[in-house]
N, C-alpha and C positions, 0 to 999 in steps of 0.2 A: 477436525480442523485441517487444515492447509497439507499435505502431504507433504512428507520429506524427501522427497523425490520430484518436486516441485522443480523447475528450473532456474535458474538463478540468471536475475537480469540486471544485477547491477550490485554496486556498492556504498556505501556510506563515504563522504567524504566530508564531515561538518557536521557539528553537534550543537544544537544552542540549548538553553530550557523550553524555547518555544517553536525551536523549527530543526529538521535534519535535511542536510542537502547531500543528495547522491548523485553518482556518475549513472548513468546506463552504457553495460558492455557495447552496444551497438554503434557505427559510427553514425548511424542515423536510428534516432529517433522510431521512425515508420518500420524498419527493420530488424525490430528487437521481437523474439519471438512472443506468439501471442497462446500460448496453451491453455488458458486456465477455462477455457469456454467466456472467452469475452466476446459475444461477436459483432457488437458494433460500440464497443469504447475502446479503442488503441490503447494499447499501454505508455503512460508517462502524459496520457492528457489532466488536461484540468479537470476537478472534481473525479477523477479515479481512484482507485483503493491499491494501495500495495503495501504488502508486509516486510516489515526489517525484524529478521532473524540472525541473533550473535545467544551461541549457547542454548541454552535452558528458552532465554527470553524472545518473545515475540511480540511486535509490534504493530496494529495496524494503525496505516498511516492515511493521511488523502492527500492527493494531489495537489499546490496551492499555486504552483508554476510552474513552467515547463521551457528552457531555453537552451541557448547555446554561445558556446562560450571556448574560446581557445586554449588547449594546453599550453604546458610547458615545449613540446615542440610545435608549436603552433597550427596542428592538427586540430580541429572540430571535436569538441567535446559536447554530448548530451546529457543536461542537469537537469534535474526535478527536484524543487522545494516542499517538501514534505509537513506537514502537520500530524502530528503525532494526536491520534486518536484514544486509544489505548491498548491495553494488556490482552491478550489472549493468553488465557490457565492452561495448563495440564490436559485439564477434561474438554477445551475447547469453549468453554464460558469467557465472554467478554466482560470487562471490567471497564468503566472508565478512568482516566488517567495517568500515568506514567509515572513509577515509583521505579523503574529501573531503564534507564535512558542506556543506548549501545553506548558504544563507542566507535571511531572512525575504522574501518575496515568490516562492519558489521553487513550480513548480506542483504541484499534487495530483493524481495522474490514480489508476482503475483497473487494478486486473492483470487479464488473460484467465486463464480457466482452463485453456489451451492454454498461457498464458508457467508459471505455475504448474508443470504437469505437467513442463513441461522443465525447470524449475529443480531441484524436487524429488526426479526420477527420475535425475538425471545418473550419480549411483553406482550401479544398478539393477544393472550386471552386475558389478561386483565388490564388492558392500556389502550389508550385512544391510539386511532391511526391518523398522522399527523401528516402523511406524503409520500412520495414513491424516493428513490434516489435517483438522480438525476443522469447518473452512468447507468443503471439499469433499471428503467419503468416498470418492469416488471415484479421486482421488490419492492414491499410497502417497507415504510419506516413506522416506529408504533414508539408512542414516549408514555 
């Protein structure tokens, strides 16, 4: 799964049970590095994938907003409202649901489109294919 050496694009700033709201380092949006082999879903759009890593735990998230919003010195800040998807284990197995929520300072990284494809495809041989994802066509989704 996700490499540790992955770049770090943002942070947690807001924790609910049903949404995490992060900063992105970048002052823009468009300008926030794009490494994970995305090459036509920008990072921080709607319906995109990014992980919140604090510790041990990893979280993939999707994308549910994307705006802007003034700090405290009333500089441009770039937020994206997160929907917590689930768990990423040890061994890289996804789980659904969230049994250990971050907390505020927790990191923002991107997903690969390779971590993607494995997460999605895990039921391929015994599960319907139900659609592609909508950030990347080229991944089937399978329930």
């Amino acid at each position: 799964m996700t490499n540790d050496n992955s770049r770090q694009i943002g942070v947690v700033t807001d924790v609910t049970a049903e949404l995490l709201t992060a900063k992105l380092y970048s002052k823009r949006r468009e300008d926030v590095p794009n490494s994970a082999g995305h090459d036509h879903a920008s990072t921080g759009r709607v319906g995109s994938y990014l992980l919140v890593k604090q510790g041990d735990s990893r979280i993939l998230a999707m994308v549910e907003r994307s705006y802007q919003a003034a700090d405290r010195q009333g500089q441009a800040a770039y937020l994206v409202r997160l929907t917590p998807l689930g768990e990423i284990g040890e061994e890289g197995e996804f789980n659904r649901g969230v049994s250990h929520f971050p907390t505020r300072g927790a990191g923002l990284f991107e997903v690969s489109q390779d971590d993607l494809h494995a997460i999605f495809s895990r039921h391929s041989e015994v599960s319907y294919k139900i659609g592609r994802l909508t950030s990347f066509e080229d991944i089937d989704v399978y329930m």
